[in-house]
MARVOTOR-542327 format. One record per atom (N, C-alpha, C): x, y, z; residue in three letters. Coordinates in steps of 0.05 Angstrom, whole numbers, plus 5000, padded with zeros to 4 digits. Layout:
BEGIN
XYZALA...
# end
This chain:
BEGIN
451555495162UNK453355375143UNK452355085137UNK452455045113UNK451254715109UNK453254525118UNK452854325111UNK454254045135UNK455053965099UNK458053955105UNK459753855076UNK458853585077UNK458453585058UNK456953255038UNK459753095031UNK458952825044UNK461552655041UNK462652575013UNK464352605000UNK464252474977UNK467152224982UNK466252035001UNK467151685010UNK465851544991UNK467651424984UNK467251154969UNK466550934987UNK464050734992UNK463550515008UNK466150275005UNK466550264974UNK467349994962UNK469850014970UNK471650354959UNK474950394975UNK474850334996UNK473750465018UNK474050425039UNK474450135045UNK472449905032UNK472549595046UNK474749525034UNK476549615007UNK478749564995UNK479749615017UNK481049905028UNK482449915047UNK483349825068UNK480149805079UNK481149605111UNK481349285100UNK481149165084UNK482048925075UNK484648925068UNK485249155055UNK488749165049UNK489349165081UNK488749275095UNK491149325125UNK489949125139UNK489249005139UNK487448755153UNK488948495151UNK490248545114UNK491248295106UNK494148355115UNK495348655116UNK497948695114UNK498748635149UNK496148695169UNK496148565192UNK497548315202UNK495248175189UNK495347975198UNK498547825187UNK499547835161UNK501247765153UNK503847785170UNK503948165186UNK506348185198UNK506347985226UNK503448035236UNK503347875257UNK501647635262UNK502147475240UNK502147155238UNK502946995262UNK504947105271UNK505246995291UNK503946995318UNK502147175320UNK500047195340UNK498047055333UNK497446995321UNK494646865300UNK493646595311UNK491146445313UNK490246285312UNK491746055285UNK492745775294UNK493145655264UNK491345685248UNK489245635253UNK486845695231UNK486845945212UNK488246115224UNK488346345207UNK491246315179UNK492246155185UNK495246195178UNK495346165152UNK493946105137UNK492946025095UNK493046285098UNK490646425108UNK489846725101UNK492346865104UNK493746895128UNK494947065141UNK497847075121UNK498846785112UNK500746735091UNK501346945072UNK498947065058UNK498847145038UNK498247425039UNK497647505063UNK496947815078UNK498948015062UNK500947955047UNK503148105046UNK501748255011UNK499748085004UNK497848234979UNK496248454987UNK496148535014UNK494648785024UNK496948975010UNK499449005010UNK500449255008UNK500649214969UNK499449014958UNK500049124941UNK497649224922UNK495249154942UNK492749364945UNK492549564947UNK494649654975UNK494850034971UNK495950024950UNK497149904939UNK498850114919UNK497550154885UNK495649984880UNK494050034865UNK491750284865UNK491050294891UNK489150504903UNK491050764905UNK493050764906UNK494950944916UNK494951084880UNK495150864868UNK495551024839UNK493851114823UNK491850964830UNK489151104819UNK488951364835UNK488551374863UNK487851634870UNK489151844869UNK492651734878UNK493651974874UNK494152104847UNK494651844832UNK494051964799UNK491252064788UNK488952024792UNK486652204796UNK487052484798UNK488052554825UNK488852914830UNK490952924816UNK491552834800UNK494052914785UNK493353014763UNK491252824748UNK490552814722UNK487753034718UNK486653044737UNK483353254736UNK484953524727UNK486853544736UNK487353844729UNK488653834699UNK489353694692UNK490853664659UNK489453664641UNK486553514652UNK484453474632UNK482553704633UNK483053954648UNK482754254650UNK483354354640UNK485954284626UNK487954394623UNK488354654641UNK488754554667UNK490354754687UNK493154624698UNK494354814710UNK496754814707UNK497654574737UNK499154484735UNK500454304771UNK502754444780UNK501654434796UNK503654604822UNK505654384832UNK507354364833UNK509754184844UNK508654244874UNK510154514879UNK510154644905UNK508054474922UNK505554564913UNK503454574925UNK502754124927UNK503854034909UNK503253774916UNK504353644928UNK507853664934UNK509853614950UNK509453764986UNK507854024982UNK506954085002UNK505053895018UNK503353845006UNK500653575009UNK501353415012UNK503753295007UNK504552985007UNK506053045034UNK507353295051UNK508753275066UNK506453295095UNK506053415089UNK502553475108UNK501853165124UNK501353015094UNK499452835106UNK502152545108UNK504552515099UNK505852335106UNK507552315125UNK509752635135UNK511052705154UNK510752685187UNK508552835186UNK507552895213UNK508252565237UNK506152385227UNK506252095239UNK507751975234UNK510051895216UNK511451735205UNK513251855220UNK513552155223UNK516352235248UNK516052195269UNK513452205287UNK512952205310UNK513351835318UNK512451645298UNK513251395302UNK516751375299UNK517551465286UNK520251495276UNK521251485308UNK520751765321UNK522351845338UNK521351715370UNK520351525364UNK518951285388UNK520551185388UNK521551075358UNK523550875359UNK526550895372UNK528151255367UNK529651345372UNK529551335403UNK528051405421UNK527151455448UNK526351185468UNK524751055457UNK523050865467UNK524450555459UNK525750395469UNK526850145463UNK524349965462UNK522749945487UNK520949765484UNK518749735458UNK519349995444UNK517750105425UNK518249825401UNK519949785405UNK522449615380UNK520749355374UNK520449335352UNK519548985347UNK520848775349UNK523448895341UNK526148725338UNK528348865357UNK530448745353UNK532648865369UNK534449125350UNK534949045323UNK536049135307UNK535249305291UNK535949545279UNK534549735262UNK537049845239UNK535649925212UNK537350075205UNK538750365211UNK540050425194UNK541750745204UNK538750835200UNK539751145217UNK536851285212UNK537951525190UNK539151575178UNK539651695157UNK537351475133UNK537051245132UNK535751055112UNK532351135120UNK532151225132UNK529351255145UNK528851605137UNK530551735141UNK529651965133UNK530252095105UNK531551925095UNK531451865066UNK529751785051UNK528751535063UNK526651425055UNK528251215031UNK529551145037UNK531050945023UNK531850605037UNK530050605067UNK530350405077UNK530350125053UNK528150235038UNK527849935019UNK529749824994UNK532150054996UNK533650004979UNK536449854992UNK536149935015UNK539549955027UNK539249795058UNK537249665058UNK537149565085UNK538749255084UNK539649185114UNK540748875113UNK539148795125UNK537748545106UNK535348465128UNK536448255134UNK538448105133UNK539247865144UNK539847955179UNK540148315185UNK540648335212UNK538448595223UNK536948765209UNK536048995211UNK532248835208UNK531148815222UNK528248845218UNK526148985231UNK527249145243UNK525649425261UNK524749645245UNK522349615243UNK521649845221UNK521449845200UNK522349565182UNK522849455161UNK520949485144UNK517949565151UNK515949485142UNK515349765125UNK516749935133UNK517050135116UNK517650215096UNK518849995096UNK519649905057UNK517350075037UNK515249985043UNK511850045021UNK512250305027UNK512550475044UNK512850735049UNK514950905030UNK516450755026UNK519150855013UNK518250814979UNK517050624972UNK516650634940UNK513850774938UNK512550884951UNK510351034948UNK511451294963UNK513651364970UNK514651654965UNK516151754940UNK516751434929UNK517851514912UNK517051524881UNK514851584884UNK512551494868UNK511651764867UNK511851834883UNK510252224894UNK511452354884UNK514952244880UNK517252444872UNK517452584835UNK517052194829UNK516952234806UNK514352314783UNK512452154799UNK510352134774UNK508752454774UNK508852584789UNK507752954774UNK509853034758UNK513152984756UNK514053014738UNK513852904706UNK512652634708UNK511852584690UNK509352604675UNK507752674692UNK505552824682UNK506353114670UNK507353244684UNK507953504668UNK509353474637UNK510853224650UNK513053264616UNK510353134590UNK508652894604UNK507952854582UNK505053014575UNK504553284599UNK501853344585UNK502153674562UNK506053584564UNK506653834549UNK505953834512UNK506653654504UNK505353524487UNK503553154475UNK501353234495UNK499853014508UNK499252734473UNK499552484481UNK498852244457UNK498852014467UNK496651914466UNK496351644476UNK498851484472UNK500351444455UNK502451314446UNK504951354473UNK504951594472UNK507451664488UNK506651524515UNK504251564531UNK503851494555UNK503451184562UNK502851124538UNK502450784548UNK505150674539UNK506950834522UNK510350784527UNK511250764548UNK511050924564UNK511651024586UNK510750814607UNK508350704606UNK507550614638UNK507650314616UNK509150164598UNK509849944590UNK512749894596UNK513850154593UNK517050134599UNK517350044628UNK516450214651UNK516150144672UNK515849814677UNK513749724669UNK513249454667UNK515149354662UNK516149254639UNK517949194628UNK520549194640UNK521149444650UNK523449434666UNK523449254692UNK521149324710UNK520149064736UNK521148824725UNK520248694698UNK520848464689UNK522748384689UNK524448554675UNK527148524659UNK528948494702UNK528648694709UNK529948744739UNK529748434755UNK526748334748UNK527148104776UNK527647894757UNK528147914726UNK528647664718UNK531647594714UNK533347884721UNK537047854726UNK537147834751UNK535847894769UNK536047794805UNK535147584800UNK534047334796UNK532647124793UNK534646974784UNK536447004763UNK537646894737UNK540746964752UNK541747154766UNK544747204768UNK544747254813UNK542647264819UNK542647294839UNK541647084864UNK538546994861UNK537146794869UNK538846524868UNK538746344840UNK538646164838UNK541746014838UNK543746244841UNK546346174851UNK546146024879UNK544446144895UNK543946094929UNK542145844931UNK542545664958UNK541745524967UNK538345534971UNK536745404964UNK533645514965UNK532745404998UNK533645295004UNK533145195039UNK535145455060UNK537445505052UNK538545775070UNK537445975072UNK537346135096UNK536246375101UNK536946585079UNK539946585068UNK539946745049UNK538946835025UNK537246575021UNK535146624996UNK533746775000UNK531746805025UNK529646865035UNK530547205039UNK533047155050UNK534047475050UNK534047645029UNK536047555009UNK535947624984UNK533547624966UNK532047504965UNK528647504958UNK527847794962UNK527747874990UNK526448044996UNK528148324990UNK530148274991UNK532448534994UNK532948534960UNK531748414937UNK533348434916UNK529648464898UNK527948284908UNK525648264891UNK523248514909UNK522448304930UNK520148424937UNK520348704949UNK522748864963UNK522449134970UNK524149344952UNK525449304928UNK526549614917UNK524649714892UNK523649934896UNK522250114880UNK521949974851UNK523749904840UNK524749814815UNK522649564810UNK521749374826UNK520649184818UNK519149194828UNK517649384844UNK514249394858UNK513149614853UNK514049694831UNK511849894815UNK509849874807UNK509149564798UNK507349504785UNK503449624794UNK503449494814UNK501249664829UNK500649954830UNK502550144827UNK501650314827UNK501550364793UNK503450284781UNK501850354742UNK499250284737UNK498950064754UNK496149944754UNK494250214750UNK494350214781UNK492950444788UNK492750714775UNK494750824762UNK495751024748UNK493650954721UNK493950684703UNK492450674676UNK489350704687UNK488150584708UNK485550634713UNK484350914722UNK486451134726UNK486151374732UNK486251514703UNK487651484683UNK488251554661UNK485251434645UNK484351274641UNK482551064624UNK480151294642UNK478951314665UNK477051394673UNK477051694673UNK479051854667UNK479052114656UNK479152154635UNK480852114614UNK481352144591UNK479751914572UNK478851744582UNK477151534564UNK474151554572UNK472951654579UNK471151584589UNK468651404579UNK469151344554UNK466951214541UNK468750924548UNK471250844550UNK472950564562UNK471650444584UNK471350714603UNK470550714634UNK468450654624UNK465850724620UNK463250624625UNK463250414609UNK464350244591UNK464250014582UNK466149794595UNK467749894618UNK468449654638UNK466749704650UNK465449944661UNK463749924692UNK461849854686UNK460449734667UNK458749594661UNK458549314662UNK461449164664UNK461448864671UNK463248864696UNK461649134714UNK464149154746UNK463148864754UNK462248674754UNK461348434776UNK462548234759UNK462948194728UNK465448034719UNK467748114723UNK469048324727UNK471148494739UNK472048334760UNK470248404779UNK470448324812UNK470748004807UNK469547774796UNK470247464794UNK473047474781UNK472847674762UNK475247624733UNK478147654752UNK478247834777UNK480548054801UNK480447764817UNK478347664827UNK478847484849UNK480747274834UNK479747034808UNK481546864801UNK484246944794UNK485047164789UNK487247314783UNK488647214803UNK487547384834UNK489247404857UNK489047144865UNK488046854869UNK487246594874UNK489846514854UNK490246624823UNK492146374809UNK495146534824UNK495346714828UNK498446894835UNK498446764866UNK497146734881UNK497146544908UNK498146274893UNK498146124871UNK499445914867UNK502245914859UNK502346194846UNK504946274840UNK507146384859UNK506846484879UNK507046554901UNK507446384923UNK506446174922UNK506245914944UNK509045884960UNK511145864944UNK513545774950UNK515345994945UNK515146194949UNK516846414934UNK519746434964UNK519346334978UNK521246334995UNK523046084994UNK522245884980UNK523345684976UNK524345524952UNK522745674930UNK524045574904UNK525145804885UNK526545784865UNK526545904849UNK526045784808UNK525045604820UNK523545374777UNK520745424786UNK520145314770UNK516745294761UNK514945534767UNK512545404786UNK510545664795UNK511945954796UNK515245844815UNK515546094847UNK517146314814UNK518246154799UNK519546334782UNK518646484760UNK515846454753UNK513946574744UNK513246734758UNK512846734781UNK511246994792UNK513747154803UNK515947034806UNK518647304807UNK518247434781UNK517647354762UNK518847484741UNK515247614729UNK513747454729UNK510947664727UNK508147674740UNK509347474768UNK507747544784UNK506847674794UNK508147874803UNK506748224805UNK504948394788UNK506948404757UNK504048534749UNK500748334746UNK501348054744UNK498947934742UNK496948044769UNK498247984797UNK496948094820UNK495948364815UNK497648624800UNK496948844804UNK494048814782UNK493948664759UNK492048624735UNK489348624764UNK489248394775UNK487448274786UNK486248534811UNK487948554824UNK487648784839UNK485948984830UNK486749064809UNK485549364791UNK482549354777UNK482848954776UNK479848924775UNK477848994785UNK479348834815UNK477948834850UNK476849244852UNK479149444847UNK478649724846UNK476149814831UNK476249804806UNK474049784787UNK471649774799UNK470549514807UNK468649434817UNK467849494846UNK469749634860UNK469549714887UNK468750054878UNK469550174851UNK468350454856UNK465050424843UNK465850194827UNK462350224812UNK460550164835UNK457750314825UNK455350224847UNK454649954836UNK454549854811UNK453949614804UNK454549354804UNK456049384818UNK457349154828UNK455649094861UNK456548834866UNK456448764898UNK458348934906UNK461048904905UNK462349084923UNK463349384927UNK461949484902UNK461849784900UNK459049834919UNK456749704913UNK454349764933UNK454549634963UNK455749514978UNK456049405000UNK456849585025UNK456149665045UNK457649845069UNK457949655090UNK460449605086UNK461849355111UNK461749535132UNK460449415164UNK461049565182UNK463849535187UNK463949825198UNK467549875209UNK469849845185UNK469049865166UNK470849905150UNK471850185143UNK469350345142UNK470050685145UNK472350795163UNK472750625190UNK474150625211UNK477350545199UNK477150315197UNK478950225186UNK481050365165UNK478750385146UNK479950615129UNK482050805131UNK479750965150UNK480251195168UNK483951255178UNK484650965197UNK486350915208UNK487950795197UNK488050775171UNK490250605155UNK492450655157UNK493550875158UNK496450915151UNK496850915189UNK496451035204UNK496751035231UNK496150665234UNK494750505226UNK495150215239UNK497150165223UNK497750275205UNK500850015185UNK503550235197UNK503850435203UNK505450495222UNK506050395249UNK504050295257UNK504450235292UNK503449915308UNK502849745281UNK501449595286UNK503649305297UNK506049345283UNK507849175300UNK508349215326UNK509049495326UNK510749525352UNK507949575372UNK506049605372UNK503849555385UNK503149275401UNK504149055378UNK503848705384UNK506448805404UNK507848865397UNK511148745413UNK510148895452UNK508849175448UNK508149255473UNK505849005492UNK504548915464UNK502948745488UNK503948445496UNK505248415484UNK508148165499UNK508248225511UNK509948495518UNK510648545549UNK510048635567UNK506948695562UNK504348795586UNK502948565597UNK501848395570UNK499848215576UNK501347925565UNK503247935574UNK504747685562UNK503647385554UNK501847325581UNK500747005570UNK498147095560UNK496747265564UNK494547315540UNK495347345508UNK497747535506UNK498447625476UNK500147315475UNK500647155481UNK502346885473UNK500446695466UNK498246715476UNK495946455480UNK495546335442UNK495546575424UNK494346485401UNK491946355400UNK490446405425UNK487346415414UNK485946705406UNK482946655408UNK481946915391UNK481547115426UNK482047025450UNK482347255461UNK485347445450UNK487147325449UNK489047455446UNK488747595415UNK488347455401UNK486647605371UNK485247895384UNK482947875401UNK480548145401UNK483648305431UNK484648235435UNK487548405449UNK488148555428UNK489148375412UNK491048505385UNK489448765374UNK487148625369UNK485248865348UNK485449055364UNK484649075392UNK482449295413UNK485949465412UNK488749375422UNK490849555430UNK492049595400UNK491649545377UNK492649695351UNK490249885340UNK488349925349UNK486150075343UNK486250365356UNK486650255383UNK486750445402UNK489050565399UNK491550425389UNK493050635380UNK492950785359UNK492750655337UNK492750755318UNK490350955319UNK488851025328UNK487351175337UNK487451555350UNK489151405366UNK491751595383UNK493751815372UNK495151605345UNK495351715330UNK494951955313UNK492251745300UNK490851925279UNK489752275298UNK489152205319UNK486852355335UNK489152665337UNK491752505341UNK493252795360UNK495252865336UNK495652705323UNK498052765297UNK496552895265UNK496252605247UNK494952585230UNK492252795230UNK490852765240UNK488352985231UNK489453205245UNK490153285267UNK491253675267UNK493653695243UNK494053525237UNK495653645215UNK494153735176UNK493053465180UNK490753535153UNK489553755161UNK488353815184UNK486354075194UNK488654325190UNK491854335197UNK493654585190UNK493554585162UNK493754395149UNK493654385123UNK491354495102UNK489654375115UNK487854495102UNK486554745102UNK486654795133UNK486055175143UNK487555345118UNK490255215120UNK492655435098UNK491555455074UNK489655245068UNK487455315033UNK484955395036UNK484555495065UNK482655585065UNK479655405063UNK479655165067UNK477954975057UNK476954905093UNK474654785091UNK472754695111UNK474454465125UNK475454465146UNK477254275160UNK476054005163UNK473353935169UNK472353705174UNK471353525145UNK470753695124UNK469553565097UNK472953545089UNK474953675084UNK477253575076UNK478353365095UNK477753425114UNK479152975133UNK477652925118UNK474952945118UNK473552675106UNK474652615072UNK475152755059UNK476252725029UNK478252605029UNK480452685055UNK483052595052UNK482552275066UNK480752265079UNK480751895087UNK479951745058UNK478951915047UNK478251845017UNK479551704993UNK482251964995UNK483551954971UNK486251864980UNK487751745006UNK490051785022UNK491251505017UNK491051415007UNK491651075022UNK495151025026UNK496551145028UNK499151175027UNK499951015048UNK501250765037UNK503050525049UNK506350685044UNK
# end
C-alpha cells in the first residue's frame, strides 16, 4: 500500500500554533516573565485567528461540494463535527465534574451551559470563571449549526448578490449589536469598576452575535478561492503585500484595543464598535499569505509548529487547568515568573495536551474515519489540517 501523501499546509500550521501560543500566553499572563506582558496583553487575537481559519476551512468542505454541484449531507457533517469536537471537550468536561484540583478557579457555571454550549451567552463572569474559556468553543459550534444551513438555502438558487447580502448582514448586525451595548450598556457604568470589565466581556467580547466576524472572514476567502478563482490568483499574487498589508491591520486594532477594559470614547470605542471586523480584515490577510507558496510565510516550515498545530484544540482545552496543577505540584518553580517556570509551563501543557490528543482525539478521528472507510493515519493527518476548532 502506498504511504498517503500529506496534503498540510506549512503556513496554517505556523498560523495555528501562533494562534494557541498567543491564546496561551494571554490566559496565563500571569505566569509570564514581565518582559513578555506587551505580547501576552494582546494574546486574546489568537482566538480570533482560529476563527478566521475555522471559516475558511470549514467553509472550504462546505463549499467543494456545491461547486460539484453535489449534494451536503447535514447528517454526515454534524456527524464530523461530533467526532472531532465531543470526544475531548467531554472528557475535559468531566475532569472538571470529578477532579476539584482540576479547577482554575473556584467557581464554574451550571453544567447544563456547558453541554449546551451556550456558556458564552449566559455565563456570570463577575462570579463563574472555570472553564470560561470556552466561550470560542461555543460560537464556533455555533457556527457548525448554522452555516451548512445556509449554504444549502443559498446554493438552491445560487447569486453573488444574495451571498454577499448575507455575510454583510452578519457584519452589520456585529456592528449594530456592540454599538447598543456600548451606547445603552457600557458607558452607563463606571470605566474604573470591575463591572465594566465584566460587562465588556459578557455583553461584547463572548456572545456569538458580535464575534462572528472572523469566521465571515474566513467564510468570504473560502467562497473567493472556489467560486472566483481568477480573484484568488490575483490576490495570491501580492500574498507578501497581503502579509505587510494583515500585520499593520493587526498593529493599528492593538491601538484600538489598548484600553478596551478601561474606556469607552475615542480609540477603545472604535474598536467596540469595528474593531473586530478590522482585526478579522487583517487576519484574513495574514491566511492568504500563509496558504500561498509565494509569500515568506506560506514557504517557511517553523520547527514544532506541525506539533503545535497538531495539539491545538487539546492545548486550548487543558492549558489552564494544567498551569493551576503545576501551582500545586511545583509551587515555587510555577510562581518564580522566570523562563524556568516558562519551559515548566510549555513541557506540562504539551505533555498534556498530548495525552489528550494520543488517547481521546485521534482514536476517535481513527473511529471516525474507519466508519468511511478511509485510511486512518492520512485522514489524522488531513484533519490536523483542516480542524482548527476553538
Amino acid at each position: 500500500m502506498k504511504k498517503p501523501i500529506s496534503t498540510r499546509i506549512a503556513g496554517l500550521d505556523t498560523l495555528r500554533a501562533l494562534a494557541i501560543l498567543a491564546v496561551m500566553a494571554f490566559h496565563l499572563s500571569w505566569r509570564l516573565p514581565e518582559r513578555l506582558m506587551p505580547v501576552a496583553r494582546f494574546g486574546w487575537m489568537g482566538v480570533d485567528l482560529f476563527f478566521v481559519l475555522s471559516g475558511y476551512l470549514i467553509g472550504s468542505q462546505l463549499l467543494r461540494p456545491v461547486s460539484r454541484r453535489q449534494e451536503i449531507s447535514l447528517i454526515e457533517f454534524y456527524r464530523k463535527r461530533a467526532y472531532r469536537i465531543l470526544p475531548a471537550y467531554l472528557v475535559v468536561l468531566g475532569l472538571y465534574l470529578l477532579w476539584p484540583a482540576w479547577h482554575e478557579d473556584k467557581a464554574m457555571s451550571p453544567l447544563w451551559q456547558f453541554l449546551t454550549f451556550t456558556e458564552n451567552l449566559f455565563v456570570d463572569y463577575s462570579k463563574n470563571h472555570a472553564f470560561s474559556h470556552v466561550w470560542s468553543l461555543c460560537v464556533e459550534e455555533h457556527f457548525y449549526l448554522v452555516l451548512p444551513l445556509l449554504v444549502l438555502w443559498l446554493s438552491r438558487r445560487p447569486a453573488l448578490w444574495k451571498t454577499v447580502s448575507v455575510l454583510l448582514f452578519f457584519v452589520v448586525l456585529g456592528v449594530a449589536m456592540r454599538s447598543y451595548e456600548l451606547v445603552h450598556v457600557l458607558r452607563p457604568l463606571d470605566t474604573n469598576g470591575d463591572e465594566f470589565s465584566t460587562r465588556y466581556i459578557e455583553r461584547i467580547y463572548y456572545p456569538t452575535y458580535s464575534r462572528l466576524d472572523g469566521l465571515l472572514a474566513g467564510v468570504a476567502l473560502a467562497l473567493i478561492r472556489i467560486f472566483r478563482p481568477a480573484w484568488w490568483s490575483a490576490i495570491a499574487r501580492r500574498a507578501n503585500w497581503l502579509l505587510l498589508a494583515g500585520c499593520a491591520l493587526v498593529g493599528g486594532c492593538v491601538y484600538l484595543f489598548f484600553n478596551r477594559f478601561s474606556s469607552d470614547t475615542g480609540p477603545a470605542a472604535v474598536g467596540i464598535v469595528i474593531g473586530y471586523p478590522l482585526l478579522s480584515l487583517g487576519l484574513a490577510f495574514l491566511v492568504v499569505a500563509a496558504i500561498e507558496t509565494r509569500s515568506w510565510l506560506g514557504r517557511v516550515r517553523v520547527p514544532g509548529a506541525k506539533l503545535l498545530a497538531t495539539l491545538a484544540f487539546s492545548l486550548y482545552l487543558t492549558h489552564k487547568e494544567i498551569a493551576r496543577l503545576d501551582s500545586l505540584y511545583w509551587h515555587h518553580l510555577a510562581q518564580a515568573r522566570d523562563w524556568r517556570s516558562v519551559l515548566l509551563l510549555g513541557v506540562t501543557c504539551v505533555a498534556g495536551a498530548a495525552i489528550l490528543y494520543l488517547c481521546v482525539e485521534r482514536p476517535f478521528l481513527a473511529l471516525r474515519d474507519h466508519r468511511e472507510k478511509r485510511v486512518p493515519v492520512s485522514s489524522v493527518d488531513e484533519e490536523a489540517r483542516l480542524e482548527p476548532a476553538l
